[in-house]
C-alpha positions in Angstrom: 19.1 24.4 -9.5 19.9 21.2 -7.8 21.8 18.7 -9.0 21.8 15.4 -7.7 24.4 12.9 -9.1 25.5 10.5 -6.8 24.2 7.4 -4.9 25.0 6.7 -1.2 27.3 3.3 -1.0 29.3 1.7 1.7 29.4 4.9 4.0 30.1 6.9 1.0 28.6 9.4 -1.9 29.7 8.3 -5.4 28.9 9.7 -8.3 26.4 7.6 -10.5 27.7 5.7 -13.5 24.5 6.1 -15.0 23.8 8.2 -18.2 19.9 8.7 -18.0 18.9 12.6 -16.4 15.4 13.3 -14.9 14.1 17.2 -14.4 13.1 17.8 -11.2 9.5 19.6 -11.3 7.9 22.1 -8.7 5.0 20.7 -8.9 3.0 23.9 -7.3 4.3 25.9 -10.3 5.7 23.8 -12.8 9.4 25.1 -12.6 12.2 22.8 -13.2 14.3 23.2 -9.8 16.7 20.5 -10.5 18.1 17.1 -12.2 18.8 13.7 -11.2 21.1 11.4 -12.9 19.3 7.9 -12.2 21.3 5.4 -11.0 22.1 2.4 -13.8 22.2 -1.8 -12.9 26.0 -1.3 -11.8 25.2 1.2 -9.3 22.5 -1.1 -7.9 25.0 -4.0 -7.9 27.4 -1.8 -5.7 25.1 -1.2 -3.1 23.8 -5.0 -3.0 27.4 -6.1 -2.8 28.3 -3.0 -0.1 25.5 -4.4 1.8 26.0 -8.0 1.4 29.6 -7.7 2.7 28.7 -5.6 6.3 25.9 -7.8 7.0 28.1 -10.9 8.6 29.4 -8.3 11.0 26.2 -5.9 11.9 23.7 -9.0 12.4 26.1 -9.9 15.3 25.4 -6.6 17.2 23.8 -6.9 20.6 20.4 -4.8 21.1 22.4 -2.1 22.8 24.3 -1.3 19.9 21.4 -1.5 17.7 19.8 0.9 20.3 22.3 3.8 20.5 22.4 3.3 16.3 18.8 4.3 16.2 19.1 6.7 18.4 21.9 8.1 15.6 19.6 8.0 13.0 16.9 10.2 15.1 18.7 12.6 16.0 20.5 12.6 12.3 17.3 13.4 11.1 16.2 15.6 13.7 19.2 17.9 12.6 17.5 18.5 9.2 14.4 18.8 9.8 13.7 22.0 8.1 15.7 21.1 5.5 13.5 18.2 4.8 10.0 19.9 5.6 11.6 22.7 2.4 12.2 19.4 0.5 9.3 17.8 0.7 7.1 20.8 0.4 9.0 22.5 -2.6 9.7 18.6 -5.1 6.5 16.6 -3.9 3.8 19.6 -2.8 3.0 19.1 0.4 1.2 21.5 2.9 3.6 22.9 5.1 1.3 21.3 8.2 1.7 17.4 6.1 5.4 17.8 5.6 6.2 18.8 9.0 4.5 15.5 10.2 5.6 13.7 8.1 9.4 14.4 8.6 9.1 14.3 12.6 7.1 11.4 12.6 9.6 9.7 10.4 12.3 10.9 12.7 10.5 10.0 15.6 10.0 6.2 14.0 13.7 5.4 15.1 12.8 6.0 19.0 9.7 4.0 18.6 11.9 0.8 17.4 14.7 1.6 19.7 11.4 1.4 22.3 10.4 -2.2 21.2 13.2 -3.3 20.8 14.5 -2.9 24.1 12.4 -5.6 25.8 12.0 -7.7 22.7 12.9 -11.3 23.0 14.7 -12.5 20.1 15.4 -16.1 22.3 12.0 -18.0 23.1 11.2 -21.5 24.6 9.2 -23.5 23.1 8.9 -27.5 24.1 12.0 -28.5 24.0 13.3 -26.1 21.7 14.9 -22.8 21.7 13.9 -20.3 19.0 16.0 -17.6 18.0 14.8 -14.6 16.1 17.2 -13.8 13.5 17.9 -11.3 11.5 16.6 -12.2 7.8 19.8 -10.9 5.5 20.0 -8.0 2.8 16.8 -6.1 2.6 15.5 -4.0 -0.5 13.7 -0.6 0.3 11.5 0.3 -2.5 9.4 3.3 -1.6 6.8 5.2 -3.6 6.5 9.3 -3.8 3.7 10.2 -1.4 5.2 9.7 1.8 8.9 9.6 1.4 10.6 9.8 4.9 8.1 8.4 6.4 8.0 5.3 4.5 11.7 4.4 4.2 12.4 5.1 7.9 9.4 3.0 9.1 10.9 -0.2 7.0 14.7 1.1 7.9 13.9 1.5 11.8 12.9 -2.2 11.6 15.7 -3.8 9.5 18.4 -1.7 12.2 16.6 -3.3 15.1 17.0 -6.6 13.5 20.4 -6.6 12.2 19.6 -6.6 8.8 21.5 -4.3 6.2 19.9 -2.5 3.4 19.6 -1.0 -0.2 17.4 1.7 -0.6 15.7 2.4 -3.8 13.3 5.4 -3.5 10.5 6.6 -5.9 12.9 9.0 -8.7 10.3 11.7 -7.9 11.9 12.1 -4.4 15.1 12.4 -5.3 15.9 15.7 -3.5 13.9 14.3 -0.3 16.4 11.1 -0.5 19.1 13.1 -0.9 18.4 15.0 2.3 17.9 11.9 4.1 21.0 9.7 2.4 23.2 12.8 4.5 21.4 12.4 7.2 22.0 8.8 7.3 26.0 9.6 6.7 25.8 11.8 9.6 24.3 9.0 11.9 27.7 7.4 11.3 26.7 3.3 11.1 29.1 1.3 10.1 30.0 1.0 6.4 27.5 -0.9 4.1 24.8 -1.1 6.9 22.3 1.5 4.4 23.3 2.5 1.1 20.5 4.3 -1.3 20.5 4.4 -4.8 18.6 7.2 -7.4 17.2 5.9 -10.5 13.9 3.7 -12.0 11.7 1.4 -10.9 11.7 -0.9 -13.8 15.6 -1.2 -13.6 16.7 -1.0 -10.1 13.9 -2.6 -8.8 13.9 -5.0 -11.0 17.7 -5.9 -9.8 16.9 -5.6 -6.2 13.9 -8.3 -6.4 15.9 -10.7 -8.6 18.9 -10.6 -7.0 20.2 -13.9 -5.2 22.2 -12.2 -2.4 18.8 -10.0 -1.1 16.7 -12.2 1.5 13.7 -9.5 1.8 12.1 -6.9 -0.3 10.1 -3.9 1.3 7.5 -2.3 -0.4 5.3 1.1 -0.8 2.9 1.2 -3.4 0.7 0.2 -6.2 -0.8 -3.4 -6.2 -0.1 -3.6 -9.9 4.0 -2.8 -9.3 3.6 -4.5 -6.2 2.5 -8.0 -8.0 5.4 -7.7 -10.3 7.5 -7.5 -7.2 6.2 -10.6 -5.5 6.5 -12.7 -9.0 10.4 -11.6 -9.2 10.9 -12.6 -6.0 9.5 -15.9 -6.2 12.7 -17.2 -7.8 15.0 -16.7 -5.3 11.9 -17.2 -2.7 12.7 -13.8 -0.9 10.4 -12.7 2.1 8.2 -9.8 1.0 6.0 -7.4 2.7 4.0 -5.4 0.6 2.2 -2.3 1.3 -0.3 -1.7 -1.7 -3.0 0.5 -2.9 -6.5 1.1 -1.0 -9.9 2.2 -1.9 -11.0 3.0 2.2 -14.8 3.1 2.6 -16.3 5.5 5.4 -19.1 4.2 7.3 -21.2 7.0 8.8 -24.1 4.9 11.4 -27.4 6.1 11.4 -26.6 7.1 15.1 -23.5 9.3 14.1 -23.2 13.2 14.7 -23.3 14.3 11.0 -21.7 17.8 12.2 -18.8 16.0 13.6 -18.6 12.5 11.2 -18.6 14.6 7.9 -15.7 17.1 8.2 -14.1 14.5 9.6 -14.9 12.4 6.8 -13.8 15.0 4.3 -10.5 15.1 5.8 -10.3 11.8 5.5 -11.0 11.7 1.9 -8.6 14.7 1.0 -5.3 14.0 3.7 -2.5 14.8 2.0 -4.4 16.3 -0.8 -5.7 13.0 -1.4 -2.3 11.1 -2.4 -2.5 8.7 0.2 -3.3 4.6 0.2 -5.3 4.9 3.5 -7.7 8.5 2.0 -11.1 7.4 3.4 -12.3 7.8 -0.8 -16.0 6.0 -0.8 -18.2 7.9 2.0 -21.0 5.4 2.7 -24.3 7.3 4.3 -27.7 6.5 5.0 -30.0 7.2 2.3 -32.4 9.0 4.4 -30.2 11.6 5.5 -28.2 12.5 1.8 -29.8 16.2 2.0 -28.2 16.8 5.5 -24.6 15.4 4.5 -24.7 17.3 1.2 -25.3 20.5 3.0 -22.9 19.9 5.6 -20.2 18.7 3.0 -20.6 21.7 0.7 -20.0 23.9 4.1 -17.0 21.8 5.0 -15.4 22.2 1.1 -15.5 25.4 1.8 -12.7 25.2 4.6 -10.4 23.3 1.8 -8.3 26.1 0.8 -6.4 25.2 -2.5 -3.1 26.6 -3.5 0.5 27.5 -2.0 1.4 24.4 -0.1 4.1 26.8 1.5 1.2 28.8 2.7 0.0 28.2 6.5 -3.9 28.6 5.5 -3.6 25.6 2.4 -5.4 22.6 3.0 -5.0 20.8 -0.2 -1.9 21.4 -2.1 -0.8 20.3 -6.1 -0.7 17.1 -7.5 2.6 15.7 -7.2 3.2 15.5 -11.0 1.6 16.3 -14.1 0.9 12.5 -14.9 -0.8 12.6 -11.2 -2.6 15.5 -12.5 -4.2 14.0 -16.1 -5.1 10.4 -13.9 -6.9 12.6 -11.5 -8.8 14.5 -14.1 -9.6 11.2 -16.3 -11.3 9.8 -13.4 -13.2 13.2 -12.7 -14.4 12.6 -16.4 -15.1 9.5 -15.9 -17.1 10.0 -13.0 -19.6 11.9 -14.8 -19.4 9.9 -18.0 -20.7 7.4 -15.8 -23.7 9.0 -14.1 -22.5 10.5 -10.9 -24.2 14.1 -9.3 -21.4 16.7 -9.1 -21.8 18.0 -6.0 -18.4 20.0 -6.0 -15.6 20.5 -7.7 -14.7 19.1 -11.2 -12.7 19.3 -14.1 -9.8 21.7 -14.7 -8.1 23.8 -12.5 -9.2 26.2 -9.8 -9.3 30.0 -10.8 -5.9 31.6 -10.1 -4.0 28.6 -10.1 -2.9 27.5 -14.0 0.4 27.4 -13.6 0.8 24.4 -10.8 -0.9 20.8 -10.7 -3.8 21.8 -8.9 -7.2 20.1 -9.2 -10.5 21.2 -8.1 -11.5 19.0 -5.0 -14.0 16.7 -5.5 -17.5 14.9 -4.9 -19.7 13.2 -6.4 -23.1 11.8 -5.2 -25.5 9.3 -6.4 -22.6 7.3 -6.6 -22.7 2.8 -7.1 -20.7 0.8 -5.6 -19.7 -0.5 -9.2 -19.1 2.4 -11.1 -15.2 3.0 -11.6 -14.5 5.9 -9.2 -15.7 3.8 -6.1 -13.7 0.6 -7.3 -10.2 1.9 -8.8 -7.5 4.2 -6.4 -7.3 7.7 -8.0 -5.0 9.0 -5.6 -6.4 12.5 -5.5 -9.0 14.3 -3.8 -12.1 12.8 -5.0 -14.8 11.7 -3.3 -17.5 9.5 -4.0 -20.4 9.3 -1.7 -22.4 5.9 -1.5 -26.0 5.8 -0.1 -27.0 2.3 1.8 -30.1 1.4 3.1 -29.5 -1.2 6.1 -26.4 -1.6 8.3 -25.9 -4.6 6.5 -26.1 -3.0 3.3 -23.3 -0.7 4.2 -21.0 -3.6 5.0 -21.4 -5.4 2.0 -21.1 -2.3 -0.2 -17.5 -1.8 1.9 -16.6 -5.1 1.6 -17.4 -4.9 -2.3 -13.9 -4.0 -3.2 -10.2 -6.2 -4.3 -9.0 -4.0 -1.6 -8.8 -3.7 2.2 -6.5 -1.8 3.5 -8.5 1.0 5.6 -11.4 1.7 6.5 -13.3 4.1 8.8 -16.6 4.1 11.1 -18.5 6.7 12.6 -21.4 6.2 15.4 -21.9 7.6 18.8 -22.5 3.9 20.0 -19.3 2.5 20.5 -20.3 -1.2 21.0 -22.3 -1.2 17.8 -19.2 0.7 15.9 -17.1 -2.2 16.8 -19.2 -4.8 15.9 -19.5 -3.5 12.7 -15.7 -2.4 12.2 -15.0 -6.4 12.9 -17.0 -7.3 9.8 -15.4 -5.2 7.7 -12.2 -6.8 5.5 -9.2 -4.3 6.1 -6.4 -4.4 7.7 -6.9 -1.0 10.1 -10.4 0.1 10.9 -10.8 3.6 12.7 -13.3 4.3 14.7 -14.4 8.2 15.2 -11.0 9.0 14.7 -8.6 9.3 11.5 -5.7 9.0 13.9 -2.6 6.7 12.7 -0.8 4.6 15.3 3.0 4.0 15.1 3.1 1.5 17.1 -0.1 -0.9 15.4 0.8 -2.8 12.7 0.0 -1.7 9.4 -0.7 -3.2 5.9 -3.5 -4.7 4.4 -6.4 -7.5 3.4 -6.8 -8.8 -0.3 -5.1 -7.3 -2.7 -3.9 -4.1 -0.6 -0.9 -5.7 0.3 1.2 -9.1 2.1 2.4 -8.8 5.8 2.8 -5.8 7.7 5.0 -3.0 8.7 4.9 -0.6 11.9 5.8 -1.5 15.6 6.6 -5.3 17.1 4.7 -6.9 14.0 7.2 -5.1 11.7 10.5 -5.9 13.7 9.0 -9.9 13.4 9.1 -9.1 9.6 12.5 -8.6 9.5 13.4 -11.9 11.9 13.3 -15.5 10.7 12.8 -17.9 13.5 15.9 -20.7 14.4 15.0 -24.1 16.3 17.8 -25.1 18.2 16.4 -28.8 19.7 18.2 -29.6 22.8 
């Protein structure tokens, strides 16, 4: 059983001074495989003052030593992959095909900023001014459970490049992930203070890190609701925030699309990483004159969605990652046909031969409207709800119909017309024929799916706060 007890602060492992313990669940069988003693206001304060005091001397760095320190942290991670492919696959459930991704493209996120940021321009002439991009100060990582690595080295990457030091405060259901990555970040040797990571609650760290006075910038992964609690803590002390938040993505197959191609692909995007992701492509919005054809072709397609072992090679769709993610997933499945929806696959319980893990039966319903509560709220599971329109315009409204925007999706074998209709549509990334993520874009999202953006030049910016020196 794995024990995790101590926080990484100020180039250092120290055991927690906090009291409160948290099991540490398998979610594919429901064995406890460990504990985690959750870190407590005074080990928060540690970090924030660890950080605050190597700040002065790391925003000095030049770009080259910011570069080779990158480099550090790539190949730091690079060194562990495996170990953190097991991690994530055996505390979160992740298919063995998601979690190696997800780890090398959250190593590979350091040589993307070390990339950048060797022709960025942090001095700029403007007028009769000189502006210089500086680092912003102390930033809070706060990170939620679906995409661990991923998401605190894509908001780490850009606070190195920038001279900014960090606290790290990742979701308590990753602890053994973040444990993983807190050595590999010891192993990357930056100086002392530079990133520190502390275990332990939302509600309490969090809380510290967004109200503290000596943290300029808060980083964020995951719900709007936490996230607006975030934002209104942080007003005080008027930090800088950049919010990644929830997403409801509609998918737009064209009348003009090839259904054989657009659907599976559509399905994929609804059930990627067995549906616990922000950007899952969850309201599929078709032509009403074609419904028979996409339900045929989606009830083939579910039938490539293996369920089960995420350490198995042939699993598609793996366990929720908790129980609580299990019972949310299955209320909305109720609720879905409480409120009138077809089920056209799937539904409640679990699938035969798998009652021991958090496993759900993947999901779709039809004869779904735009205002009934599976196409409006995030259930963050795979469940689909397929939308019929009637004119092109129709299906940009019903898209648009949403307090989100962060995704969305189009399918047509006109590209022209595909892009015309992706720039109507409210959301911050808009794929077209493809559910294929770029590094190196900026993402983050419209409405309420978020504030500023992460990822590539637009994320490195984030962490900068523009000086005019008038001469």
């Amino acid at each position: 059983m794995k024990i995790i007890n101590q926080h990484y602060v100020n180039g250092q492992f120290r055991l927690s001074t906090g009291t409160e313990k948290m099991d540490i669940i398998n979610p594919s069988d429901g064995s406890l495989i460990g504990k985690v003693v959750l870190g407590n206001e005074q080990d928060m304060n540690a970090a924030i003052i660890a950080a605050s005091a190597a700040l002065p001397s790391f925003s000095q760095t030049n770009r080259e030593q910011r570069m080779d320190y990158l480099q550090q942290l790539h190949d730091a991670l690079m060194e562990r992959l495996d170990d953190l492919q097991e991690a994530t696959t055996i505390e979160y459930g992740a298919t063995v095909q998601r979690s190696r991704w997800s780890n090398q493209y959250a190593a590979e996120t350091f040589l993307y900023f070390k990339h950048i940021l060797k022709d960025f321009s942090f001095d700029r002439r403007i007028g009769q001014s000189t502006i210089a991009m500086v680092p912003i100060g102390v930033t809070g990582i706060m990170t939620a459970w679906n995409a661990n690595s991923g998401s605190i080295s894509v908001k780490l990457a850009a606070a190195i490049a920038a001279g900014c030091t960090v606290v790290i405060k990742p979701s308590e259901m990753s602890a053994i992930q973040s444990q993983v990555l807190a050595e590999c970040f010891e192993r990357a040797a930056l100086p002392a203070g530079v990133i520190n990571m502390v275990h332990g609650r939302g509600d309490i760290l969090g809380t510290v890190l967004s109200t503290h006075p000596a943290v300029s910038k808060i980083l964020f992964t995951g719900s709007t609701v936490v996230g607006k609690i975030i934002a209104r803590n942080a007003a005080d002390t008027m930090k800088r925030v950049t919010l990644e938040l929830s997403g409801k993505s509609p998918n737009i197959i064209l009348d003009d699309a090839d259904l054989n191609t657009a659907i599976p692909m559509a399905v994929n995007a609804a059930f990627m990483n067995s549906g616990q992701a922000c950007i899952a492509g969850t309201r599929l919005l078709v032509p009403e004159a074609v419904l028979p054809e996409v339900k045929d072709i989606l009830l083939k397609t579910m039938t490539t969605q293996t369920v089960g072992d995420p350490s198995d090679e042939r699993t598609v769709i793996g366990p929720m990652a908790s129980e609580k993610q299990f019972d949310r997933v299955q209320h909305y499945i109720g609720l879905g046909m409480k409120e009138g929806a077809e089920l056209l696959a799937g539904g409640l319980g679990k699938p035969d031969g798998l009652q021991e893990g958090f496993y759900v039966k993947p999901t779709i319903f039809t004869g779904v409207s735009n205002e009934m509560t599976i196409a409006q709220e995030e259930i963050f599971g795979p469940v689909l709800s397929v939308i019929t329109y009637k004119t092109e315009e129709d299906a940009i409204a019903i898209a648009n119909d949403t307090i989100y925007g962060l995704h969305a999706y189009v399918s047509s074998s006109d590209m022209e017309r595909a892009q015309k209709v992706a720039a109507q549509i409210n959301a911050g990334r808009v794929a077209i024929n493809t559910i294929y993520h770029d590094a190196l874009a900026p993402f983050g999202g419209f409405k309420q799916s978020g504030l500023g953006r992460e990822g590539g030049i637009y994320g490195l910016e984030e962490q900068l706060e523009p000086k005019v020196i008038i001469s």
